[in-house]
Backbone as ProteinMPNN parsed JSONL, in Angstrom:
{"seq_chain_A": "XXXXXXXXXXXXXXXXXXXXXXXXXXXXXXXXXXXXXXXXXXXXXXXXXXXXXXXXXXXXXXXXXXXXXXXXXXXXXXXXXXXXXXXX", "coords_chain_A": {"N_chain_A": [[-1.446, -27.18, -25.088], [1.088, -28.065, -24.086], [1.018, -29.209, -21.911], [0.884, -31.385, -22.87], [3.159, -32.888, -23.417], [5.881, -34.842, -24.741], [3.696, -36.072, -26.845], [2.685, -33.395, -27.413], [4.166, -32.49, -29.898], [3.336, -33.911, -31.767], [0.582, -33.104, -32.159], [1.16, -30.474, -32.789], [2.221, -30.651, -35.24], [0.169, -31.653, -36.587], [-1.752, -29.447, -36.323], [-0.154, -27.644, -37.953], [-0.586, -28.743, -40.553], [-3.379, -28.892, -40.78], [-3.11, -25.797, -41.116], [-1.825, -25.048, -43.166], [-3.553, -25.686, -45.243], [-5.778, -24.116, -44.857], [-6.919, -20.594, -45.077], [-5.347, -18.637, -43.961], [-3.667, -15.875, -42.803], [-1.166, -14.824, -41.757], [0.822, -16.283, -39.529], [2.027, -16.317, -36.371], [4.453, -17.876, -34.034], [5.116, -18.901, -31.01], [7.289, -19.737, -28.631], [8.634, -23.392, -27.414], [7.295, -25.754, -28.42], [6.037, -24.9, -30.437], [7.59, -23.953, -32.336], [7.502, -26.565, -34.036], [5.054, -26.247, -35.229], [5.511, -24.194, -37.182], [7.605, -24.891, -38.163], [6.416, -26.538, -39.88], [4.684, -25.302, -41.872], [4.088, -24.854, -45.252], [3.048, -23.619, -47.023], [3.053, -21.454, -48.898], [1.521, -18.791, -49.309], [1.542, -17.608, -46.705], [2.63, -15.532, -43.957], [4.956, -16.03, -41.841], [6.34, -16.347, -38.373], [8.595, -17.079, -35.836], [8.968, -16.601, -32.463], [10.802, -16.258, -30.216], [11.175, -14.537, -27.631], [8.604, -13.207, -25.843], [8.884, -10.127, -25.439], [9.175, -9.436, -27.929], [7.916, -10.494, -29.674], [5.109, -9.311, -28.818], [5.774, -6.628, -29.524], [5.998, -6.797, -32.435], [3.208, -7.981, -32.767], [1.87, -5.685, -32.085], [2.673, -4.065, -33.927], [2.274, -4.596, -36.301], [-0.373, -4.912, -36.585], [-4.003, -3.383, -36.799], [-6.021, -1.164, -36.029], [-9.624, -2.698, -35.388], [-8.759, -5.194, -36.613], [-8.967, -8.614, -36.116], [-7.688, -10.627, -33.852], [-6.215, -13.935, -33.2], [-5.031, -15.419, -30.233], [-3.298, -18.555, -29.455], [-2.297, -20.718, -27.112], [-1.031, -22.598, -24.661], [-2.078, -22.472, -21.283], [-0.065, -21.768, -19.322], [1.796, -20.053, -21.128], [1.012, -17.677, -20.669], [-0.068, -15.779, -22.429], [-1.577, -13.706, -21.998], [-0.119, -11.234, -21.46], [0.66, -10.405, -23.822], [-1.64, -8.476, -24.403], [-2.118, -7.058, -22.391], [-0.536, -5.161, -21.693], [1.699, -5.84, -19.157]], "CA_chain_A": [[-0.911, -28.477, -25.459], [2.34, -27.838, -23.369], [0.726, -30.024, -20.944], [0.797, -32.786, -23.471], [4.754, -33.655, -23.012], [6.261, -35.487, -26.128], [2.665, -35.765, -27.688], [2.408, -32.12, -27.999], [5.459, -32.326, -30.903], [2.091, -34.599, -33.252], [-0.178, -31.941, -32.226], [1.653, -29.116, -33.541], [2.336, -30.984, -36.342], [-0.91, -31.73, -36.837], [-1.924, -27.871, -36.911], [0.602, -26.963, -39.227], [-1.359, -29.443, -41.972], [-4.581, -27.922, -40.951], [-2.865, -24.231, -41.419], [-1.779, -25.504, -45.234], [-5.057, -26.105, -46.257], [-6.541, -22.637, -44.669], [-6.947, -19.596, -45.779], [-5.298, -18.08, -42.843], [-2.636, -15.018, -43.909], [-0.317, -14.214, -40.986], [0.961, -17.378, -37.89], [3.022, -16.096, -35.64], [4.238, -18.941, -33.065], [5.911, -18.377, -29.78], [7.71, -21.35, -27.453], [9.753, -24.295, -28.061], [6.637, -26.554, -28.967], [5.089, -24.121, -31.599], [8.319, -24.19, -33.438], [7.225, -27.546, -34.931], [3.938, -25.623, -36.08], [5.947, -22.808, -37.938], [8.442, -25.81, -39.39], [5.836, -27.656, -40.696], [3.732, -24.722, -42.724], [4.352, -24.84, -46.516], [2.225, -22.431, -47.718], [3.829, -19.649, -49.328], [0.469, -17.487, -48.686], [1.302, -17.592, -45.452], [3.441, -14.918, -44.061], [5.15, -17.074, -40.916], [7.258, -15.529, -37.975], [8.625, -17.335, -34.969], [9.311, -15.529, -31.478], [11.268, -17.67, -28.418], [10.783, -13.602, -26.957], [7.805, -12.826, -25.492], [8.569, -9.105, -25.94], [9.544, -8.852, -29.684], [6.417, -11.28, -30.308], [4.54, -8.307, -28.861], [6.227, -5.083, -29.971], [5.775, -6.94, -33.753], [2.069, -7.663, -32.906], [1.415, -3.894, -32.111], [3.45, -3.421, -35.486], [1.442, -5.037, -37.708], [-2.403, -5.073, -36.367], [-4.281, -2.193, -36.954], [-7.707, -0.92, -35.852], [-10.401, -3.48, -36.359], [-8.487, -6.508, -36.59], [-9.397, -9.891, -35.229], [-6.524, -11.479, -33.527], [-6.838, -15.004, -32.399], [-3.649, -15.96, -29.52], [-3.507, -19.678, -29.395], [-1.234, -20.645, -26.368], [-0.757, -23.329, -22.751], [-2.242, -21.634, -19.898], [1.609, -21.45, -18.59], [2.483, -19.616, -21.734], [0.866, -16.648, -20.21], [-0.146, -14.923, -23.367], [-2.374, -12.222, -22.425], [0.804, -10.366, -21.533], [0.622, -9.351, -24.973], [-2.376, -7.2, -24.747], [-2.45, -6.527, -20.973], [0.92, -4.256, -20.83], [2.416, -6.536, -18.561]], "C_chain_A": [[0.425, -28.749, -24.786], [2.492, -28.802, -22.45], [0.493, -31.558, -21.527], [2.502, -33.842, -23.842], [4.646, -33.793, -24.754], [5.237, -35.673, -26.834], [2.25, -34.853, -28.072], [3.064, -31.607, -29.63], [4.116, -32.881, -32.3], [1.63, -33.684, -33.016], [0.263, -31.023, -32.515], [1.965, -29.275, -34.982], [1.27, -31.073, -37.407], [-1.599, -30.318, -37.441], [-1.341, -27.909, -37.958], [-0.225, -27.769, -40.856], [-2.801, -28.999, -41.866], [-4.25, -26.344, -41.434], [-2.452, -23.939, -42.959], [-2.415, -25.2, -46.064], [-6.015, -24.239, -45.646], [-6.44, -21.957, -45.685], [-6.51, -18.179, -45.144], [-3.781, -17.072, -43.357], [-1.439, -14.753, -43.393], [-0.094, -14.895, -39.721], [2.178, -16.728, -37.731], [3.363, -16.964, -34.54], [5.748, -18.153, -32.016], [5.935, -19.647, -28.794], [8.252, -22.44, -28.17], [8.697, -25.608, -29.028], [6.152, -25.842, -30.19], [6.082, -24.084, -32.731], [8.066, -25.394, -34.591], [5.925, -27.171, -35.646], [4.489, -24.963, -37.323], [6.996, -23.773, -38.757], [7.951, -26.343, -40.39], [4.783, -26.733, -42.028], [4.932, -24.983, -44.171], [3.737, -24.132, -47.617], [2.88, -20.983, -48.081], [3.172, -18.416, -49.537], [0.602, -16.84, -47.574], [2.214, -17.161, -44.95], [3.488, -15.515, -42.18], [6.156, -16.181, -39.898], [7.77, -16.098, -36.534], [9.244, -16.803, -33.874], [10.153, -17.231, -30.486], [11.459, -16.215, -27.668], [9.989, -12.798, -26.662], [7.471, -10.72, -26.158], [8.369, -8.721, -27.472], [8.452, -9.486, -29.868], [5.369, -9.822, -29.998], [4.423, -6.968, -29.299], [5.679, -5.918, -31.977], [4.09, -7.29, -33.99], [1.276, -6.597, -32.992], [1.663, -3.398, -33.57], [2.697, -3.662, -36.365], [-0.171, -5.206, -37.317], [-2.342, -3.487, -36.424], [-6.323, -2.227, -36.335], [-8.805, -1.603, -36.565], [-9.907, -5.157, -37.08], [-8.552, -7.861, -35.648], [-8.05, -10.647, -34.733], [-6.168, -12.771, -32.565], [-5.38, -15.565, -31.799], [-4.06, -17.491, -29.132], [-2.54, -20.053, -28.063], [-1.354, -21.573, -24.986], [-1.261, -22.248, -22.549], [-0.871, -21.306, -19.38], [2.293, -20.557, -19.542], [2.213, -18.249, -21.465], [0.628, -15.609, -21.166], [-1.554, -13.951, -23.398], [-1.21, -11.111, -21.774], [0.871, -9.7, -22.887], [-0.587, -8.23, -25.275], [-2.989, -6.603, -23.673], [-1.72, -5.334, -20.459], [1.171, -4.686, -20.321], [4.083, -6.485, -18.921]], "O_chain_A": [[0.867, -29.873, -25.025], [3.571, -29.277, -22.095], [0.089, -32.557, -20.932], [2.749, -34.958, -24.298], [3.924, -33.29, -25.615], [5.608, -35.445, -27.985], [1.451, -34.916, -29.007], [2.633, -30.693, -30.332], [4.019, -32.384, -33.422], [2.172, -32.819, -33.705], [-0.693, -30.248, -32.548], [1.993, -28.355, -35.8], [1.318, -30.755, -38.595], [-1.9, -30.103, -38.615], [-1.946, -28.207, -38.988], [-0.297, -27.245, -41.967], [-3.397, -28.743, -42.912], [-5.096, -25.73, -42.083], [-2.676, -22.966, -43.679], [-2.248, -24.687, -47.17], [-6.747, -23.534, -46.341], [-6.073, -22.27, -46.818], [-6.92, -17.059, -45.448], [-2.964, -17.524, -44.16], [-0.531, -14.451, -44.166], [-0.629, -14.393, -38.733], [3.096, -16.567, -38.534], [2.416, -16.93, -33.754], [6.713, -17.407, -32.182], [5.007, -20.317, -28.339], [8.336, -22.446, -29.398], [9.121, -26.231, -30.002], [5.833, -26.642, -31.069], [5.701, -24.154, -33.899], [8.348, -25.245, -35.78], [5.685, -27.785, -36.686], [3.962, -25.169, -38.416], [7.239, -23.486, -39.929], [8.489, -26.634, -41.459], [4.24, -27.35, -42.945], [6.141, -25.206, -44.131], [3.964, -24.144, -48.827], [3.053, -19.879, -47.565], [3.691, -17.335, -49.818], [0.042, -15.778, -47.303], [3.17, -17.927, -45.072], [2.526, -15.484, -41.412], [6.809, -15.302, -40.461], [7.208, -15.381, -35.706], [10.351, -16.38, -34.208], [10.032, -18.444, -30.312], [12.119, -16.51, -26.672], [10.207, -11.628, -26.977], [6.571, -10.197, -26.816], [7.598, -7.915, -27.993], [7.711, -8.717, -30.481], [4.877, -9.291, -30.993], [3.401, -6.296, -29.441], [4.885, -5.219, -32.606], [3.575, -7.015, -35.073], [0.275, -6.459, -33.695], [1.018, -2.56, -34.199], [2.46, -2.854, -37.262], [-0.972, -5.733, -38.089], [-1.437, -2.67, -36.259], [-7.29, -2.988, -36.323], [-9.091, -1.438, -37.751], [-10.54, -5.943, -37.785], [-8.121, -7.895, -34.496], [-7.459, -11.299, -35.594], [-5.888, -12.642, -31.373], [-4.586, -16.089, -32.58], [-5.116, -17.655, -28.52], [-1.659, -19.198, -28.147], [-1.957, -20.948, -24.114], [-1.131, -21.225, -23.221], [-0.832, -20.158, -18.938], [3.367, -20.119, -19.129], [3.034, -17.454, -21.924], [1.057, -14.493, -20.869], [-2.282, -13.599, -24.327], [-1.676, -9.98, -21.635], [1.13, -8.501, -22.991], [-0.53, -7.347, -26.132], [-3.986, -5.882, -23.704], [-1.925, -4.676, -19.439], [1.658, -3.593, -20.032], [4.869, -7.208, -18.309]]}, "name": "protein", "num_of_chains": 1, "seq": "XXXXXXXXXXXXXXXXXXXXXXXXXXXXXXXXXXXXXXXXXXXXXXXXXXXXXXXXXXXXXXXXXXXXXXXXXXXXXXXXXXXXXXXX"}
C-alpha cells in the first residue's frame, strides 16, 4: 500500500477496524504508514508492537514464535520484508 501515497494513511486505517473485530492475538507493524494501523487498534486482546527498525522487528519475531507457528508478514514490495526470515 506504500505505493498508494496519501491514500495509504485510509487504508491502514481501514485495517486497524478490520483487526478490532478479529480474533487476531499478536500485530506487529513496521514503517511510517503502518503506524496508523497500530494507532488505530483498540482491542485490548490484542498484544500490539511497533518497529521503525527492521532489525529489532526481527530479533523480537525470533523471540516470540516458536515451532509450528503460522506467521503472516503483510508489507510494500519496497519494504523488503523477507529480510526477516532470509538472514539478510
Amino acid at each position: 500500500m506504500l505505493e498508494l501515497g496519501e491514500k495509504s494513511i485510509i487504508s491502514h486505517k481501514k485495517i486497524s477496524n478490520l483487526l478490532n473485530k478479529s480474533k487476531i492475538n499478536v500485530l506487529l507493524t513496521y514503517g511510517n504508514f503502518s503506524k496508523w494501523t497500530y494507532n488505530g487498534i483498540n482491542n485490548n486482546s490484542i498484544q500490539i508492537k511497533h518497529f521503525t527498525d527492521i532489525e529489532k522487528l526481527k530479533k523480537f519475531i525470533h523471540k516470540i514464535s516458536k515451532k509450528g507457528d503460522l506467521v503472516y508478514l503483510k508489507g510494500s514490495r519496497s519494504m523488503k520484508l523477507e529480510r526477516l526470515y532470509k538472514g539478510s
